[in-house]
C-alpha positions as CSV (number, residue, x, y, z in Angstrom):
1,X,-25.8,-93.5,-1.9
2,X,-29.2,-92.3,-2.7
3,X,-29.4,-89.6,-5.5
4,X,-31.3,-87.8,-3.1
5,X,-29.1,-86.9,-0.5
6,X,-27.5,-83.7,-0.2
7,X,-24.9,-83.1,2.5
8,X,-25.6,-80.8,5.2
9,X,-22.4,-78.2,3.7
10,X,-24.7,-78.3,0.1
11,X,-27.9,-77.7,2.4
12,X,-26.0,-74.8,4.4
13,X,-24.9,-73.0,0.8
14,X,-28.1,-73.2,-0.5
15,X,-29.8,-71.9,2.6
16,X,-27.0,-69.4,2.6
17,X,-27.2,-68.5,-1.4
18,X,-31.3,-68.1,-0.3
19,X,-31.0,-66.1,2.4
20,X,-28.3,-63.2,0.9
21,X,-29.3,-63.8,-3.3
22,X,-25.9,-60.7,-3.6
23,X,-23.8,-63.3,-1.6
24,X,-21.5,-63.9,-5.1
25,X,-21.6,-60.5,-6.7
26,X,-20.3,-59.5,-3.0
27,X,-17.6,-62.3,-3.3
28,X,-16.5,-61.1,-6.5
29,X,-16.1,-57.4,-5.9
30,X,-14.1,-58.4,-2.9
31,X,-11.7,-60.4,-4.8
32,X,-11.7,-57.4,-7.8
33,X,-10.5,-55.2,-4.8
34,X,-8.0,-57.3,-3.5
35,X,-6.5,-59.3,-6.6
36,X,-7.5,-58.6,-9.9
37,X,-5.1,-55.6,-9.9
38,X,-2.7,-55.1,-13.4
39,X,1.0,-55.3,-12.3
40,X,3.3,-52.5,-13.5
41,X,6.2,-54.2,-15.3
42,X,8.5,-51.3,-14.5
43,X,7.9,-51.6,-11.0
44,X,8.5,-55.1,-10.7
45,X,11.9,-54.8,-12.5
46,X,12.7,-52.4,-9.7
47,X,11.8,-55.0,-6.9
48,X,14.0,-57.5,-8.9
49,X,16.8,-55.1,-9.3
50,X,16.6,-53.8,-5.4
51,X,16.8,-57.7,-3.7
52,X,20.0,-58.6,-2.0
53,X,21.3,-62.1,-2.4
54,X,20.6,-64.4,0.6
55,X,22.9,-67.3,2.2
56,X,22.1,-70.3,2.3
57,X,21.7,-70.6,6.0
58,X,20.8,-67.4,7.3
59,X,21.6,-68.2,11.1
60,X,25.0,-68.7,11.0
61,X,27.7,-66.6,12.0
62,X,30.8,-65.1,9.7
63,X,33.9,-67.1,10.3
């Protein structure tokens, strides 16, 4: 492979990091808003404390 050659996904990104220069500061506050979120411990104790044990094999019927 020549060291020239550049695959039309790495010509699309740069075309695409060219044409919208705020493309990963965009990217990055979307991700800040969705998942970079600090998880109460207190809460999650809570969750822990409020699941109900599941069988094995939900479907089936009491004998």
């Amino acid at each position: 492979m020549a060291k020239s050659y550049e695959s039309e996904i790495t010509q699309f990104l740069q075309d695409l990091k060219q044409r919208r220069p705020n493309l990963e500061s965009e990217q990055k506050q979307g991700r800040a808003r969705l998942w970079d979120k600090t998880i109460d411990p207190e809460l999650v104790e809570g969750f822990k404390a409020g699941t109900v044990p599941q069988k094995p094999y939900v479907y089936q019927t009491e004998d």
